[in-house]
Kinemage of the C-alpha trace (Angstrom):
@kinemage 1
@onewidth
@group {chain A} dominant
@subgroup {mainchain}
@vectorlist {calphas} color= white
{ca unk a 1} P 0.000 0.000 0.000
{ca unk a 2} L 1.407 3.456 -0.929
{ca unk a 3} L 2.090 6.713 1.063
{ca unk a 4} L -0.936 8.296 -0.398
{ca unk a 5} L -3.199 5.142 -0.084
{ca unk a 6} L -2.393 5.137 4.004
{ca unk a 7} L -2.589 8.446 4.416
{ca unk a 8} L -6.107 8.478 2.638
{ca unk a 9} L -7.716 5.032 4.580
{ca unk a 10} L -6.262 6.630 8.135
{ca unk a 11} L -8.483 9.853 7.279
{ca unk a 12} L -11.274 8.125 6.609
{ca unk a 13} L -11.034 6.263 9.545
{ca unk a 14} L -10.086 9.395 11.986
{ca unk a 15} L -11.765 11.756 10.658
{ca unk a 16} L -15.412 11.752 11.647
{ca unk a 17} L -13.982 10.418 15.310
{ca unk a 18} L -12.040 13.827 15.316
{ca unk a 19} L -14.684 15.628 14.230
{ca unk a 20} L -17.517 14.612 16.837
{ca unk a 21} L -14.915 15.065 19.408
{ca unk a 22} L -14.511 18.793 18.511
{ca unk a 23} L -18.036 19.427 18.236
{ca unk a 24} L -18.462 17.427 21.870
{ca unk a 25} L -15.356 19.693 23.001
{ca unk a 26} L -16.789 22.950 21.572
{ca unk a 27} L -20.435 21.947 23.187
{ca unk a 28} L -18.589 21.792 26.956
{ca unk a 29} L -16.750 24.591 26.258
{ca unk a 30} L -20.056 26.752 26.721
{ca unk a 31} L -22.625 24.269 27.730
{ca unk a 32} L -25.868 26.677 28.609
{ca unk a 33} L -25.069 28.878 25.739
{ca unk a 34} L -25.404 25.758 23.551
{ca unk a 35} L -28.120 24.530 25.463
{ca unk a 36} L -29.995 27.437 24.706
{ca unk a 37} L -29.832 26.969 20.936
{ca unk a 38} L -31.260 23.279 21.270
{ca unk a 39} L -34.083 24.635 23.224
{ca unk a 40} L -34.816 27.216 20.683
{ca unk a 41} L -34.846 24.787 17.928
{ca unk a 42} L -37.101 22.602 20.172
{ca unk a 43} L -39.261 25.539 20.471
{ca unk a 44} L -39.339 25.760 17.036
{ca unk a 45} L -40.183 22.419 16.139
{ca unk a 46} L -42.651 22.479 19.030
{ca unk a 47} L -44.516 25.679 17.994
{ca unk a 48} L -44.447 25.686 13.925
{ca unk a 49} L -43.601 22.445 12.918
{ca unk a 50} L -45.412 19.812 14.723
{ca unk a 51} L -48.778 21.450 14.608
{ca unk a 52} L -47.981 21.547 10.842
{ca unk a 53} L -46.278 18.279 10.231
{ca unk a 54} L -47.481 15.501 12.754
{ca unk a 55} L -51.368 15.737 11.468
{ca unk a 56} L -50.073 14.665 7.859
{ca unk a 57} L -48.134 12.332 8.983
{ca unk a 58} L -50.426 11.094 10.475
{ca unk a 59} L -53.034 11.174 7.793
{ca unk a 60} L -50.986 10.553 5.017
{ca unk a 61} L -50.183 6.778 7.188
{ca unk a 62} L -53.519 6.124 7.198
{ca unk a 63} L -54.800 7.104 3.749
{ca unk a 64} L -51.948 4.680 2.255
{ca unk a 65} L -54.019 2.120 4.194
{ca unk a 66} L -57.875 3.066 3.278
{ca unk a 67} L -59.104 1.812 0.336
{ca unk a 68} L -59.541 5.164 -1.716
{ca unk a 69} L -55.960 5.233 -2.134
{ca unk a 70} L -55.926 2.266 -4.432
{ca unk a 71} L -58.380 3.753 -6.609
{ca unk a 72} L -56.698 7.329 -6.632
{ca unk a 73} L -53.572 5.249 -7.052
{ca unk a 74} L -55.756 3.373 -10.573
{ca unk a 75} L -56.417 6.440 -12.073
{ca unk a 76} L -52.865 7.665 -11.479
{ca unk a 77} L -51.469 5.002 -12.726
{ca unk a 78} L -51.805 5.900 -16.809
{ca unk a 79} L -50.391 9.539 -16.179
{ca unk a 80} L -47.648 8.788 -13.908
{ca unk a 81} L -46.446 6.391 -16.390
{ca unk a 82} L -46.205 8.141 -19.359
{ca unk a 83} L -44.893 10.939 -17.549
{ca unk a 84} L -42.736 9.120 -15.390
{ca unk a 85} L -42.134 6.118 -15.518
{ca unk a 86} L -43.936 5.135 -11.998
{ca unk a 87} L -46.909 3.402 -10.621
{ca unk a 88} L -49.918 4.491 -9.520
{ca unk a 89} L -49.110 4.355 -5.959
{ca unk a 90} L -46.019 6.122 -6.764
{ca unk a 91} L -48.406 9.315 -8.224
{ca unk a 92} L -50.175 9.338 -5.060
{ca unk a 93} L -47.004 9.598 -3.120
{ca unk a 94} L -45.809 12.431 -5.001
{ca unk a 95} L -49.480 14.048 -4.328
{ca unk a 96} L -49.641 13.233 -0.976
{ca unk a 97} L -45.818 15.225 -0.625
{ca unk a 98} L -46.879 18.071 -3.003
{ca unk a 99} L -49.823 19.059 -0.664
{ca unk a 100} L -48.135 18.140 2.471
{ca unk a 101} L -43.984 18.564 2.118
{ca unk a 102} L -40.803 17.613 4.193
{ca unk a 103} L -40.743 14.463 5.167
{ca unk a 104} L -43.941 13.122 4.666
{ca unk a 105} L -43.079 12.593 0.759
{ca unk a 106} L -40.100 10.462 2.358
{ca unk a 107} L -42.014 8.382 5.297
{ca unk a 108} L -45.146 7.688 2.308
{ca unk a 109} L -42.006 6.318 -0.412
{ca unk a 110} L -41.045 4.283 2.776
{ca unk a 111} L -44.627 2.927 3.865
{ca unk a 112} L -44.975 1.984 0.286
{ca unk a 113} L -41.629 0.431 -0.288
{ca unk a 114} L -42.773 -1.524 2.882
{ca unk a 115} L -45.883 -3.009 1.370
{ca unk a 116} L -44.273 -3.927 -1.618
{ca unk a 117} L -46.487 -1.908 -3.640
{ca unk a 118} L -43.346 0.407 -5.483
{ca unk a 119} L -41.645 -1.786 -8.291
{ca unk a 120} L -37.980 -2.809 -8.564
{ca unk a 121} L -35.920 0.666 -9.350
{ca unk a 122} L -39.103 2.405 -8.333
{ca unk a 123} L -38.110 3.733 -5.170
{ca unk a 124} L -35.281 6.428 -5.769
{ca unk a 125} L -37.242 8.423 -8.787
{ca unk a 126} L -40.266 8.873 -6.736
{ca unk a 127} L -38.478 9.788 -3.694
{ca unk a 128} L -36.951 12.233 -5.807
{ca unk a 129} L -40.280 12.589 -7.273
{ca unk a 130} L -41.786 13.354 -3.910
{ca unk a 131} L -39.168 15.421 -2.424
{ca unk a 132} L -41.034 18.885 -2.144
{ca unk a 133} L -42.149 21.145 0.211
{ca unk a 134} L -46.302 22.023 0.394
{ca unk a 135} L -48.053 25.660 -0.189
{ca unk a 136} L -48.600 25.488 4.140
{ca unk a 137} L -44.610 26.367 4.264
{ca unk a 138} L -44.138 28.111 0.780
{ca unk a 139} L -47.176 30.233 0.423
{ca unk a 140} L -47.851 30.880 4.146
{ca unk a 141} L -44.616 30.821 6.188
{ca unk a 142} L -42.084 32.050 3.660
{ca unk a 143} L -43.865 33.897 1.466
{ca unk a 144} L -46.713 35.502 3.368
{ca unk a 145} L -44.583 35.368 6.949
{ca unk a 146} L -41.297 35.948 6.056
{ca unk a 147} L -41.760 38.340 2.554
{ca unk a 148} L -45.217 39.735 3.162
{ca unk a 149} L -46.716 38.692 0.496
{ca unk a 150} L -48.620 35.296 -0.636
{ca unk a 151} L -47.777 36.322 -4.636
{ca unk a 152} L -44.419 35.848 -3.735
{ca unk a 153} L -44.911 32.476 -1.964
{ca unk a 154} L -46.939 31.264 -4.611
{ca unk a 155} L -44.602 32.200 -7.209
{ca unk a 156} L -41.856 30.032 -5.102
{ca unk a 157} L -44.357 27.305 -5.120
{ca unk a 158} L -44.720 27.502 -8.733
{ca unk a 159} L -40.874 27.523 -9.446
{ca unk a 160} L -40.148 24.973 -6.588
{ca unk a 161} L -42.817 21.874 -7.945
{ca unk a 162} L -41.631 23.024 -11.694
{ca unk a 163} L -37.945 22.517 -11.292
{ca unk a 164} L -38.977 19.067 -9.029
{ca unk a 165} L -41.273 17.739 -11.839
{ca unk a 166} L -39.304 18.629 -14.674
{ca unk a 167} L -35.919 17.585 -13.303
{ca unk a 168} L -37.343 14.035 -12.900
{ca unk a 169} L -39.605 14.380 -16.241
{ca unk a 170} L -35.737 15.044 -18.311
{ca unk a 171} L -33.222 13.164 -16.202
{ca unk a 172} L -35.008 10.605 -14.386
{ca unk a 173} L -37.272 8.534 -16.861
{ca unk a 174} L -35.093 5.978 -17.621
{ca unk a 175} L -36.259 2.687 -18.804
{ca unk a 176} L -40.051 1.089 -18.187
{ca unk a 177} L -40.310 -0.142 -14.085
{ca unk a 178} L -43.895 -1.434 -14.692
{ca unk a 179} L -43.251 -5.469 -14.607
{ca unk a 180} L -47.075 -6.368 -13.852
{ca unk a 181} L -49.757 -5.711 -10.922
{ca unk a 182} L -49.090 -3.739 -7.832
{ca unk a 183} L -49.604 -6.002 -5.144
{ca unk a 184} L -52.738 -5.687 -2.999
{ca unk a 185} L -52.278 -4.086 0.250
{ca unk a 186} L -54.473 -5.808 2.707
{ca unk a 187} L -56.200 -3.460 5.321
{ca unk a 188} L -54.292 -4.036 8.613
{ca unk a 189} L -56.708 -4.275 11.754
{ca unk a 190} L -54.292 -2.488 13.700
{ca unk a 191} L -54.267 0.588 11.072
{ca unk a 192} L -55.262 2.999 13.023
{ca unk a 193} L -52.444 2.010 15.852
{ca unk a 194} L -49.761 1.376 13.376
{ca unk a 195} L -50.434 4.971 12.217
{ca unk a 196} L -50.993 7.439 15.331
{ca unk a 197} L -47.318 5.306 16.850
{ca unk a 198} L -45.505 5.970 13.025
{ca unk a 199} L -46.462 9.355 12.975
{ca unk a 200} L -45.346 10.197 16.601
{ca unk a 201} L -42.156 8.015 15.938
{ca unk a 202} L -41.639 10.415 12.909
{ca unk a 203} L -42.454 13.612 14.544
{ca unk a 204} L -39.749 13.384 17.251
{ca unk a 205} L -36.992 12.475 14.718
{ca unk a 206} L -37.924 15.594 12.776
{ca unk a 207} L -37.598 17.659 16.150
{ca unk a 208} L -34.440 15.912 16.844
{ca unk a 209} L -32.931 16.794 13.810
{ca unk a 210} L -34.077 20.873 13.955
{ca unk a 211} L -32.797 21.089 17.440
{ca unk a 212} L -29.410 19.288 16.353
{ca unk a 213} L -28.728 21.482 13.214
{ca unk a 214} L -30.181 24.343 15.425
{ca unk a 215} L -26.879 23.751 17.789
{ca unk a 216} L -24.640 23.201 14.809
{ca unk a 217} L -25.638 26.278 13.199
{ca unk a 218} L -25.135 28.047 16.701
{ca unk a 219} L -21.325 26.653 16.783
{ca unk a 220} L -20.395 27.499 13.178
{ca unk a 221} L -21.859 30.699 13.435
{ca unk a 222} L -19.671 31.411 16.675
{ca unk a 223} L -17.003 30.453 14.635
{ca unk a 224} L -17.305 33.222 11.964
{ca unk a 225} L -18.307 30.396 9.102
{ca unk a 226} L -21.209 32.204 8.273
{ca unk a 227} L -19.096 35.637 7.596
{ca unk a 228} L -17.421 34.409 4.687
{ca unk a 229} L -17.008 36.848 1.623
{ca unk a 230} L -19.486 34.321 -0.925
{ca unk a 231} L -22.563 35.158 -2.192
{ca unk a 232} L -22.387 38.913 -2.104
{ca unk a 233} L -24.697 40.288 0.525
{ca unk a 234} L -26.429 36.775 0.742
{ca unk a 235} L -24.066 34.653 2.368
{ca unk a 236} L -25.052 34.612 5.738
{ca unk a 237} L -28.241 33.595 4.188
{ca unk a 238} L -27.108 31.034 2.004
{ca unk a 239} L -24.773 29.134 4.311
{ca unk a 240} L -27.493 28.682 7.268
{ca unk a 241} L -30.028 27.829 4.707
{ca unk a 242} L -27.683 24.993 3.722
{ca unk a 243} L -27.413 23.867 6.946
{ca unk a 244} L -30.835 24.604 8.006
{ca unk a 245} L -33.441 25.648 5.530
{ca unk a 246} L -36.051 28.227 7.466
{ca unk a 247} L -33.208 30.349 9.449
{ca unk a 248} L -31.806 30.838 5.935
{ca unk a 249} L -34.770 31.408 4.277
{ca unk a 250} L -35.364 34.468 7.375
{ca unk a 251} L -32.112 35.554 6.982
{ca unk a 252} L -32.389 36.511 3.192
{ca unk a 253} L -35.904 37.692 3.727
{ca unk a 254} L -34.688 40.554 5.375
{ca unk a 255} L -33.443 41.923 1.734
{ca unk a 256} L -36.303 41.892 -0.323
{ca unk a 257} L -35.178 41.296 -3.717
{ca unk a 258} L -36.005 39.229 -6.894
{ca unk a 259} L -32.268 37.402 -5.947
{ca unk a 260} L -33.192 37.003 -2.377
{ca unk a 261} L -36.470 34.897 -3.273
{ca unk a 262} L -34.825 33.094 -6.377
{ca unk a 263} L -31.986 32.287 -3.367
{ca unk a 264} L -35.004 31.201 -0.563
{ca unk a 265} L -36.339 29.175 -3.311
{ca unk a 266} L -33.447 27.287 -4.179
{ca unk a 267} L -32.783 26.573 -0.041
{ca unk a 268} L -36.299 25.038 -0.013
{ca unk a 269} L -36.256 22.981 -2.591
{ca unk a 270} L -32.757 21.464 -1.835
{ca unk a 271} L -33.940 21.050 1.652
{ca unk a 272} L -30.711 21.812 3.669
{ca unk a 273} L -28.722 19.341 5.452
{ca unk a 274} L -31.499 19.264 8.419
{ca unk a 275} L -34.238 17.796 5.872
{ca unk a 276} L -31.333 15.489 3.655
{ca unk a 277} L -31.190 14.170 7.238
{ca unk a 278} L -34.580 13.760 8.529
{ca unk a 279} L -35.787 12.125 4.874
{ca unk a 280} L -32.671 9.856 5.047
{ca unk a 281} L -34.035 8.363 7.915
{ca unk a 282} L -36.537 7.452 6.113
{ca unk a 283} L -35.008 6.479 2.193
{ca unk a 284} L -32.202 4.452 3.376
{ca unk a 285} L -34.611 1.895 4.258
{ca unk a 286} L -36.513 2.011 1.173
{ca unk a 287} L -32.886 1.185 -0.580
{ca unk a 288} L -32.412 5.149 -1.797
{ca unk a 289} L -28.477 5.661 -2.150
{ca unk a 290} L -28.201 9.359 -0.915
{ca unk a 291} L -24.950 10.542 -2.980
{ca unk a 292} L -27.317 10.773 -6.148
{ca unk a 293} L -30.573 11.584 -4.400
{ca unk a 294} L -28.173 14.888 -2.711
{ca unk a 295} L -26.843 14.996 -6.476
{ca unk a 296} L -30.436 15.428 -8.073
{ca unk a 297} L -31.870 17.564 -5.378
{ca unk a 298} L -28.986 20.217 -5.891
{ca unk a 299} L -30.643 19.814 -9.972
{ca unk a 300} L -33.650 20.739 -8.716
{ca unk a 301} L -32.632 23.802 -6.677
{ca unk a 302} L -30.598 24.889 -9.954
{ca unk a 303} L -33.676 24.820 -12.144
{ca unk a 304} L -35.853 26.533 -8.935
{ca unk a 305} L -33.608 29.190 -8.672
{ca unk a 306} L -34.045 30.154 -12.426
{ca unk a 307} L -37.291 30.202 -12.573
{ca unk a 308} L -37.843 32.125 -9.529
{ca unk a 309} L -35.455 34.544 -10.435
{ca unk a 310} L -37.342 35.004 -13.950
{ca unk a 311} L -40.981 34.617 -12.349
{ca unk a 312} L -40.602 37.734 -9.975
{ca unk a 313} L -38.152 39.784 -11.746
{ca unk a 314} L -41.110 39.652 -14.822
{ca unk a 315} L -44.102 39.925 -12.255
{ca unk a 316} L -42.566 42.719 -9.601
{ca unk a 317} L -43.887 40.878 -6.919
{ca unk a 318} L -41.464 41.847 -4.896
């Protein structure tokens, strides 16, 4: 084994160990002050996002489960194949995300990968598929909370579902995945148990994750790694929002520009390292390799932050 090849295996090995022990180093070093930043992403999570996420994922658990799903999933079925390549339960997945958002597109590509009702090589283009964000977030918290103004959060929601659907439409087609039948998903008698204990399951990972990245983004911003000189004006906006999509998405609404919105966009639809982790939870198990998934999602947030950029520089809804 070379020099090089050593060198290169003994990183790897090392390098996340040295890593957690600095952030576990730079935690003690100020423990209330870092305490403080996990309860605030707690309260967060406790005040905006639960009330908004754990009914759907709730519902969304249960709906897989109820008959009307296989027939919304039947009439799906013709569309999302020409368009897509996918089954019928895989268009009612990527509904179910598009009117609901993070992670519930995630937890519904895992219930169905679960049932065997998603085809071999079905899994990762849906999840890609139904990776979005929903209008509740977009419209209402970004655009009508954050911007003052629901034009502009509709015109994000416009750009963010167009770059989703047409990065998968171009890139993602592929070859047919339709090999017969979708199995028949048999209506468990413990439905309505399996459901309420999934969703809570789901809801503390999600606030797990938001108060973790919430104490991350706490450490690198006392470290000056938000300062850096990228972006122009944007960066401090741009680097949380990578790390954690809302904070970044406030941080750039305080400039109210066509640029700032086209940037908010792009955050949202990449998702940030706090929603790449909470929907890995999730994906992994449904077989989803995450190096391409990250890959196609940073696609998507190219092709969002076009068209936003376009959309309100032409309408002046900002």
């Amino acid at each position: 084994m070379s020099a090089r090849s050593s060198f290169r295996s003994a990183l790897k090995f090392w390098l996340p160990t040295l890593l957690l022990l600095c952030v576990a180093a730079l935690f003690l070093s100020r423990p209330a002050h870092y305490a403080e930043s996990v309860l605030r992403g707690v309260s967060l999570w406790a005040t905006c996002v639960l009330p908004a996420v754990f009914p759907f994922l709730f519902l969304t658990a249960l709906l897989t489960g109820l008959p009307p799903f296989a027939v919304l999933s039947k009439k799906l079925a013709m569309p999302m194949g020409r368009l897509f390549h996918l089954s019928g339960a895989g268009g009612g997945a990527a509904l179910v995300a598009a009117l609901s958002g993070y992670p519930v597109g995630a937890r519904t590509v895992y219930d169905l990968f679960e049932e065997g009702m998603l085809a071999e090589g079905e899994a990762f283009p849906l999840a890609c598929l139904a990776s979005t964000s929903g209008p509740v977030f977009l419209v209402g918290t970004v655009g009508g909370m954050m911007y003052g103004s629901a034009a502009v959060g509709w015109a994000m929601l416009f750009s963010h579902l167009a770059a989703v659907w047409l990065v998968c439409f171009f890139c993602l087609r592929g070859g047919k995945r339709r090999a017969g039948p979708l199995p028949v998903r048999r209506r468990s008698p413990t439905l309505f148990a399996d459901s309420l204990s999934g969703a809570v399951l789901s809801v503390l990972c999600v606030g797990g994750s938001i108060a973790l990245f919430t104490c991350l983004g706490q450490m690198l911003g006392d470290l000056g790694c938000f300062s850096l000189p990228l972006f122009g004006g944007y960066a401090e906006g741009v680097l949380r929002g990578l790390l954690e999509m809302t904070t970044g998405c406030a941080v750039l609404a305080e400039t109210k520009t066509p640029l700032s919105c086209a940037l908010s966009c792009a955050l949202v639809t990449f998702g940030g390292a706090c929603v790449l982790f909470q929907q890995a939870a999730y994906l992994t198990r449904a077989g989803v390799k995450m190096l391409p998934f990250v890959g196609v999602k940073l696609l998507q947030a190219a092709g969002a932050f076009f068209l936003c950029w376009g959309l309100c520089a032409v309408t002046g809804c900002v």
